[in-house]
C-alpha positions in Angstrom: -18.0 -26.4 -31.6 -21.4 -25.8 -29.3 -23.4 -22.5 -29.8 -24.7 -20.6 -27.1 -27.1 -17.3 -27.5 -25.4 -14.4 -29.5 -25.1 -11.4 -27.0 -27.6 -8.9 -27.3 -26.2 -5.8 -26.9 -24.2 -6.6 -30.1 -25.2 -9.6 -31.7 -27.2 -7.6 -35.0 -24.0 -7.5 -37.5 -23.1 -11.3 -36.8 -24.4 -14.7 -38.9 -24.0 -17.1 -36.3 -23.9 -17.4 -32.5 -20.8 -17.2 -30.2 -19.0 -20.4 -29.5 -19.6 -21.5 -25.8 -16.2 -21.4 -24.8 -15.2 -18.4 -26.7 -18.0 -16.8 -24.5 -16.8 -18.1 -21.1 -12.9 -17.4 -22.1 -13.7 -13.7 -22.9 -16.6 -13.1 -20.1 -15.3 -10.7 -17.1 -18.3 -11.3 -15.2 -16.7 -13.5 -12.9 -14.3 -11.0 -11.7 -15.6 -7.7 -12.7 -18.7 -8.0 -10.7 -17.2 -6.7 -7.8 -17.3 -3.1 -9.3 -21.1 -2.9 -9.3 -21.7 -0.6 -7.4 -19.4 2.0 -9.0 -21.0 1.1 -12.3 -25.2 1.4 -10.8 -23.4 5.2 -9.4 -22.3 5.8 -12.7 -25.3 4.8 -14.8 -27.4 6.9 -12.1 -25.0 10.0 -13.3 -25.5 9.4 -16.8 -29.1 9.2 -16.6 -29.2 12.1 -14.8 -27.4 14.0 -16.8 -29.0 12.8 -19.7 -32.5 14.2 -18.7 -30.9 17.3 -17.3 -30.2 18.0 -21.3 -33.6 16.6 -22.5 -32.4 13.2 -24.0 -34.0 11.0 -21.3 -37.8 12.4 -20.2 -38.3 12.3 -16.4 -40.3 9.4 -16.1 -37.3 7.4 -17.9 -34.6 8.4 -15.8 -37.3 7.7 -12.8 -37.5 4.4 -13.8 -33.9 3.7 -14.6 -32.7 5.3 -11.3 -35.5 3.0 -9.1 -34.9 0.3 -11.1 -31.0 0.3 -10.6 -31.5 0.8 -6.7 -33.6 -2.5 -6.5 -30.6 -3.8 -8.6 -28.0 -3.2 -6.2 -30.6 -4.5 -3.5 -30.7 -8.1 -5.3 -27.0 -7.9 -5.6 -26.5 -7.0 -2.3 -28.5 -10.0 -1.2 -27.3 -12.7 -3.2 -30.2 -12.3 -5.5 -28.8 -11.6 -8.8 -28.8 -13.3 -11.5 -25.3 -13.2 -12.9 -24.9 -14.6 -16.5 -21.2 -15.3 -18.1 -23.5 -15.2 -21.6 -23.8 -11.2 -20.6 -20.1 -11.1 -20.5 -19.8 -8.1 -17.7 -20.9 -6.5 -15.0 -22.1 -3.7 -17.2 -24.0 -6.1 -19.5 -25.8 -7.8 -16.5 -27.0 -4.9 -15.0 -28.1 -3.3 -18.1 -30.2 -6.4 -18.9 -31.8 -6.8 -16.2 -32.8 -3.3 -16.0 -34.2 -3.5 -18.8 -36.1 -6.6 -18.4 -37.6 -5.0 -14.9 -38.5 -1.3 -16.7 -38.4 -2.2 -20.3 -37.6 0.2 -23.0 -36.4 2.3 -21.0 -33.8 0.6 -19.5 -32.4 0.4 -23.4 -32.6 3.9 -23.5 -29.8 4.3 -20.7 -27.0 3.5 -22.6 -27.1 6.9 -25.0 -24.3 8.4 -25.5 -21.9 6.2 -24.2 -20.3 2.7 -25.1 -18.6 0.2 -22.3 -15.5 1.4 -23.5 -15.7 4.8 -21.5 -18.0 2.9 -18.9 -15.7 0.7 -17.9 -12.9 3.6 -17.8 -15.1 5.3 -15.6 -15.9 2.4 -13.0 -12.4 1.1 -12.6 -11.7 4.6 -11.7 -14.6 4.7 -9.2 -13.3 1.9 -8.0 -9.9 2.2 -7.5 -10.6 5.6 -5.7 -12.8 3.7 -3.4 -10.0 1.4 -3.2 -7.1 4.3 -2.1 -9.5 5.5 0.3 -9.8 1.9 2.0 -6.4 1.3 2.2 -5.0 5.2 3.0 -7.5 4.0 6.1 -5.9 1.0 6.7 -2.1 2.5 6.3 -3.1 5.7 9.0 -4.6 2.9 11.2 -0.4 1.2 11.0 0.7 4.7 11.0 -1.1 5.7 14.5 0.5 2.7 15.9 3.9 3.1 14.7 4.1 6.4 16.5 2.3 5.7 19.7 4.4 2.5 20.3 7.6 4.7 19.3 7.1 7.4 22.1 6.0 4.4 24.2 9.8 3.1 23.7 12.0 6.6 23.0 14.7 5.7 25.9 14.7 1.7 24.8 18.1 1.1 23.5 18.9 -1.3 20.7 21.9 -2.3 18.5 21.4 0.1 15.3 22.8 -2.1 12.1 24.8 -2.0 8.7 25.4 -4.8 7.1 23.4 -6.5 9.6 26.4 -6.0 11.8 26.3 -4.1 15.1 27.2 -0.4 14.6 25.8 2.3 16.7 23.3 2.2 19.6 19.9 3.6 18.9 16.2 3.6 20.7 13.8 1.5 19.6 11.3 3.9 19.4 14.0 6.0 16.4 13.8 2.5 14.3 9.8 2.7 14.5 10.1 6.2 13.2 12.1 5.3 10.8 9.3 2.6 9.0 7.0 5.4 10.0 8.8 7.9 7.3 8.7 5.1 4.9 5.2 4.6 5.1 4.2 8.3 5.3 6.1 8.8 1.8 3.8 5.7 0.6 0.6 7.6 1.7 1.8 10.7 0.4 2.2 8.5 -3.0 -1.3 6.9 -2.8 -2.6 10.8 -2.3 -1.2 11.8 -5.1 -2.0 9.5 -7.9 -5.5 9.5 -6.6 -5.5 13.0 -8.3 -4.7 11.6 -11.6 -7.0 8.2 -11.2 -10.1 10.9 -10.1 -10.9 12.3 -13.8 -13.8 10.7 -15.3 -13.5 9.2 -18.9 -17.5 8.5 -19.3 -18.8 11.1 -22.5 -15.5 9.8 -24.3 -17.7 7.1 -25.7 -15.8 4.4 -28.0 -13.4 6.5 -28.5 -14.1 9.7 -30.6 -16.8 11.4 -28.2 -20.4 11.4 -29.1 -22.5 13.5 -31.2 -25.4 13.9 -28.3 -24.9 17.4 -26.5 -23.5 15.8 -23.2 -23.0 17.9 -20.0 -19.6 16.2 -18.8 -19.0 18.3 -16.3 -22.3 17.9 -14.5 -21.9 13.8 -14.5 -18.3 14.4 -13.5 -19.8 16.5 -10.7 -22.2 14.2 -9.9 -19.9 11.3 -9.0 -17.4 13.8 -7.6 -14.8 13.6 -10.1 -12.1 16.6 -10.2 -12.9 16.9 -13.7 -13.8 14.6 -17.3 -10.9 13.4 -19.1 -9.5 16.2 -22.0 -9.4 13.3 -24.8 -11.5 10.9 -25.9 -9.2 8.4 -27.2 -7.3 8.8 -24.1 -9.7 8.6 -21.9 -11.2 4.9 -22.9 -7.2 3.7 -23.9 -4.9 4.1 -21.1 -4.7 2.5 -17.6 -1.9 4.1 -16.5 -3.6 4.9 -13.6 -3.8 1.6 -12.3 0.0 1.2 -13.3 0.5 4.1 -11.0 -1.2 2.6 -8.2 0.5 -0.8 -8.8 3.7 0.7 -8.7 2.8 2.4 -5.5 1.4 -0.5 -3.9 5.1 -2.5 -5.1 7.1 0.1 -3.2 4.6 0.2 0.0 4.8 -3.7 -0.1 8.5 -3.6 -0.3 8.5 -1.5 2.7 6.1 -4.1 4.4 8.5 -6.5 3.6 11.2 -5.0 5.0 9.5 -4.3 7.9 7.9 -8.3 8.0 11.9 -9.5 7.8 12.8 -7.1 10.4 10.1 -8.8 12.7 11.1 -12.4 11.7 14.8 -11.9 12.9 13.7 -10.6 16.3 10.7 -12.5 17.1 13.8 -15.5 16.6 15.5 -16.7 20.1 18.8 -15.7 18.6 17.7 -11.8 18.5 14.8 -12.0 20.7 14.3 -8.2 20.8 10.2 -8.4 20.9 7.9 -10.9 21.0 4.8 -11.7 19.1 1.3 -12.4 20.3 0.5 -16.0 20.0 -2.6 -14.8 17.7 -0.4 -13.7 14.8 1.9 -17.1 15.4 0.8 -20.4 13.9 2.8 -23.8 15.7 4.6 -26.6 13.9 2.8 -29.7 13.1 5.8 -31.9 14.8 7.9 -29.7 16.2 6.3 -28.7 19.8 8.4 -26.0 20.9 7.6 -23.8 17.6 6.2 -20.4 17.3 6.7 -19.5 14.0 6.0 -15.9 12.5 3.7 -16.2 9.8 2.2 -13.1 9.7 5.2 -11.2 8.9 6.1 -13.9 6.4 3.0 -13.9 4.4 3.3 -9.9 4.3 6.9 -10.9 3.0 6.1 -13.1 0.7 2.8 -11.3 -0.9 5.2 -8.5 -1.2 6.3 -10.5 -4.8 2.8 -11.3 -5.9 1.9 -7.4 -6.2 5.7 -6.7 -7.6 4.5 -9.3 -10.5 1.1 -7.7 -10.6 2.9 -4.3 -11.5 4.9 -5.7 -14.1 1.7 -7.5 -15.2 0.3 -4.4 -16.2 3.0 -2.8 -17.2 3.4 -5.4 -20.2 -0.3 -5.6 -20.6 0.0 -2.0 -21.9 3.3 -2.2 -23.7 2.5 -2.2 -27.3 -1.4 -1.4 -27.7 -1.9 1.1 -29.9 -4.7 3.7 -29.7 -7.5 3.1 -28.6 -9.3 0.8 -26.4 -8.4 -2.9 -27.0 -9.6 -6.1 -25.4 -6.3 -6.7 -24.0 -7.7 -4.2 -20.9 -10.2 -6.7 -19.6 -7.2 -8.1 -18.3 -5.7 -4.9 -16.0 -8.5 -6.0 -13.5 -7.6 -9.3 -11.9 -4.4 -7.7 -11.3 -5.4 -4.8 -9.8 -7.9 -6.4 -7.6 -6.1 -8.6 -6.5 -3.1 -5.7 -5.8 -5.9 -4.1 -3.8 -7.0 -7.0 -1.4 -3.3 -8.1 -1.0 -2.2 -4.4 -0.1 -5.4 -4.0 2.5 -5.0 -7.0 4.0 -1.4 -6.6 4.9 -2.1 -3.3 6.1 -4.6 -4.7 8.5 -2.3 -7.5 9.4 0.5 -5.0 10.3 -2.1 -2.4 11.5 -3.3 -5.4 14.7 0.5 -6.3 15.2 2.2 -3.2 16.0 0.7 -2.0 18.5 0.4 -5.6 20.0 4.4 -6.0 19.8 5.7 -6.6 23.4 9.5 -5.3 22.9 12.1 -7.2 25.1 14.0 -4.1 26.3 16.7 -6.1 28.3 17.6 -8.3 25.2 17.8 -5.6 23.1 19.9 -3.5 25.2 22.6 -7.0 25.9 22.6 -6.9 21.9 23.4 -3.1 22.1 26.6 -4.1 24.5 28.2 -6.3 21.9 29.5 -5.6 18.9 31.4 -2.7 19.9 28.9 0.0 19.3 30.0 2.9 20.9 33.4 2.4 18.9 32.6 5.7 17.2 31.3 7.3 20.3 34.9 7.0 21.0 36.7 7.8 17.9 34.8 10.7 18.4 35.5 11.2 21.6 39.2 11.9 20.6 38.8 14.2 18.2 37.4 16.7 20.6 40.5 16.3 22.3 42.3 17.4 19.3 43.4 13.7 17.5 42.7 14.3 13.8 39.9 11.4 12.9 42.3 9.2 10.7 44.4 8.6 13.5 41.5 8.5 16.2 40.1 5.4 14.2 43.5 3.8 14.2 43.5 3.8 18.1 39.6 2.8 18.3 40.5 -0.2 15.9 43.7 -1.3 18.5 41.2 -1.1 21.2 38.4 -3.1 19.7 41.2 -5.8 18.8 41.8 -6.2 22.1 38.1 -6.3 23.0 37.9 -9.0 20.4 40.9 -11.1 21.9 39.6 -10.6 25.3 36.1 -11.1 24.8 35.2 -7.7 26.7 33.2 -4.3 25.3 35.2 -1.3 25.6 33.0 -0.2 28.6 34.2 -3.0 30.1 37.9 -2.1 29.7 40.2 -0.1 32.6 41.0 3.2 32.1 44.4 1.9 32.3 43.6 -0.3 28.9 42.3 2.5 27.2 45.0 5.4 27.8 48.0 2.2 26.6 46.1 3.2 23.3 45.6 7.4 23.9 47.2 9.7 26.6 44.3 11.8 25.5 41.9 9.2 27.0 40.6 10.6 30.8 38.3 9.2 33.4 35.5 10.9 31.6 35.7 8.4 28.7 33.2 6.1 30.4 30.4 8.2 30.4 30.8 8.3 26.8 31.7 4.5 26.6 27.7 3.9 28.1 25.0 3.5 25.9 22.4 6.0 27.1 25.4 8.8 27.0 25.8 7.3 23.2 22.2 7.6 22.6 22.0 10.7 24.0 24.8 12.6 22.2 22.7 12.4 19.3 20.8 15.0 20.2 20.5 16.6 16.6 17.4 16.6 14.2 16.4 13.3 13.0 18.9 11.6 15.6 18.3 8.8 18.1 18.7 10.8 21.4 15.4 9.8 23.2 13.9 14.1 23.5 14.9 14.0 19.8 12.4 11.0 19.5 9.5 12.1 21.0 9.8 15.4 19.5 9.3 13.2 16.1 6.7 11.3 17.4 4.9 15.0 18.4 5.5 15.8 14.9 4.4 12.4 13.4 1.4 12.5 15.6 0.3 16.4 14.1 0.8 14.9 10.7 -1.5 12.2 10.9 -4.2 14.7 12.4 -3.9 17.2 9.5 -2.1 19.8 11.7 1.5 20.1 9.6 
């Protein structure tokens, strides 16, 4: 086996030098780099804080503050000198600090080990990261509402089983993904608070003997407050489980959302159509416009499912405290991240570009029987117990079926061979917008109903509920 140069941030208890590939197969640097920034902001804290207390003299932390600054500048430009022999992000940046200010730049890593460092900048980061994509999932949010006001008296088949059911307006099924999403932003909000507590003082595990001000660091990079235990604080990501888990469920509802857009963008629903710049063609097939944005949301839905699980069983059965299996919670919770914004982008361009097709929906809405409970109903205000109204709505939609005709489209005649109770003003409860329209309760489908939502949904996303 080859030798390369033992690392030196640790090389002074071992005999002989690292084996090449051992040092590529456990470097992070190739992935972890992308959290630089969060770990120049947190070695800025620390130095801070360490002159603040009188471990670091002024002119150090000077240095080690400039220095790190022209750092991110080199990075920034596609300067730096990345080494997988350095293993990490951390590592990298700490050497060539040091190699720009000298001593010290060795003198920035008191009090703390990578351990708690890296704690700290995956947290950093994935804060960042729940900003981003909260951003991104407002952005889908604002458009879900504006196009469902836009459509509160288009009428559309409403589903079970992917049957016809009931009638309802387009612009109630938007609202609908629009409560789905809010809950998933309402998720992301709240394990933010638990990802924004800063492990950095905790050290390698047990703390540190140097009189460390935690709360000034933690203040400094606007954490709510240090982490309460050392161990703890360098040993569990379950954090980032909580953010995978919330990114599996928002996905899910993506991808429910992606199928939804798939069957109607087809010529057998043809309820909306999609802009030809979220379409790609068929290499053959001429006349193809297939949906591959909503497809690829569908499908990346079970890359971050995996990723969740991935983490899950990464933590499983470490014990206490920090373990090398952790290097590997970041590929999947990078790549969680990208996956989850980009969708949300995807999704957040396409809404608002959707150009329904209100006639197609409403000749769906006329088969299938869907005012069958509008009538069912119907006769139970005039005194038929339910049981037996259904019995006479099932004769009736037989007939329908054998005839090929809607009950709309049925005499009055037809109808009362069924009921005596049935009158002439059956038909206005027969039509869709008088279907629509008697649902005129809280969280129904009758079009005043929807806007009122969309008012509601509107306040929301401006911080006014």
């Amino acid at each position: 086996m080859s030798d390369t140069q033992t690392n030196a941030s640790w090389g002074g208890r071992f005999t002989e030098s690292t084996d090449a590939f051992v040092a590529a197969f456990t470097a992070s640097v190739g992935f972890d780099r992308r959290m630089y920034r969060q770990d120049i902001n947190g070695s800025i804290a620390h130095a801070r804080m360490l002159a603040r207390i009188g471990v670091l003299s002024d002119d150090d932390c000077a240095a080690i503050i400039t220095g790190l600054e022209e750092i991110r500048g080199e990075i920034e430009r596609g300067e730096f000198p990345w080494s997988v022999e350095l293993e990490d992000v951390h590592m990298n940046i700490e050497a060539r600090l040091t190699e720009r200010i000298g001593d010290a730049g060795k003198r920035l890593h008191t009090g703390r080990s990578r351990n708690d460092q890296v704690a700290t900048d995956l947290r950093l980061y994935l804060r960042d990261a729940i900003d981003a994509i909260r951003a991104e999932l407002r952005r889908l949010l604002g458009g879900l509402v504006e196009l469902a006001a836009n459509e509160a008296e288009t009428i559309m088949p409403g589903f079970t089983h992917l049957q016809v059911a009931q009638p309802v307006t387009f612009g109630h099924h938007l609202l609908a993904w629009f409560e789905m999403l809010k809950r998933d932003d309402e998720r992301l909000v709240d394990g933010r608070k638990r990802v924004n507590v800063m492990p950095l003082g905790a050290a390698a595990l047990a703390g540190t003997s140097y009189p460390l001000d935690r709360d000034y660091t933690a203040h400094l990079l606007e954490f709510a407050a240090p982490c309460a235990n050392s161990l703890d604080a360098v040993s569990d990501r379950d954090f980032a489980i909580e953010f995978a888990a919330a990114s599996a469920i928002l996905m899910t509802h993506l991808s429910r959302m992606a199928e939804e857009l798939v069957l109607w963008s087809s010529a057998q629903f043809a309820f909306v159509e999609l802009p030809d710049r979220f379409c790609t063609g068929s290499s053959i097939m001429p006349q193809k416009k297939n949906p591959d944005v909503p497809e690829l949301v569908r499908g990346k839905t079970g890359r971050v499912n995996g990723h969740l699980v991935a983490l899950l069983t990464l933590m499983k059965s470490q014990p206490l405290a920090y373990n090398k299996d952790n290097q590997e919670d970041k590929e999947p919770l990078f790549d969680t991240v990208d996956t989850v914004q980009g969708c949300l982008r995807a999704f957040a361009d396409l809404i608002p570009a959707l150009r329904p097709q209100r006639a197609n929906m409403a000749r769906a809405a006329r088969r299938g029987f869907a005012t069958a409970t509008d009538l069912a109903d119907y006769l139970v205000r005039k005194g038929l117990p339910f049981r037996d109204a259904h019995e006479v709505v099932g004769q009736a939609v037989r007939l329908g079926v054998e005839t090929g005709r809607d009950l709309a489209e049925m005499t009055l005649v037809e109808l009362q061979a069924f009921s005596p109770l049935i009158e002439d003003d059956v038909f206005a409860v027969l039509s869709l917008e008088g279907s629509v329209a008697a649902r005129d309760v809280l969280g129904g489908t009758a079009p005043n109903r929807v806007r009122d939502a969309a008012a509601v949904a509107r306040a929301w996303l401006m911080g006014e509920d």
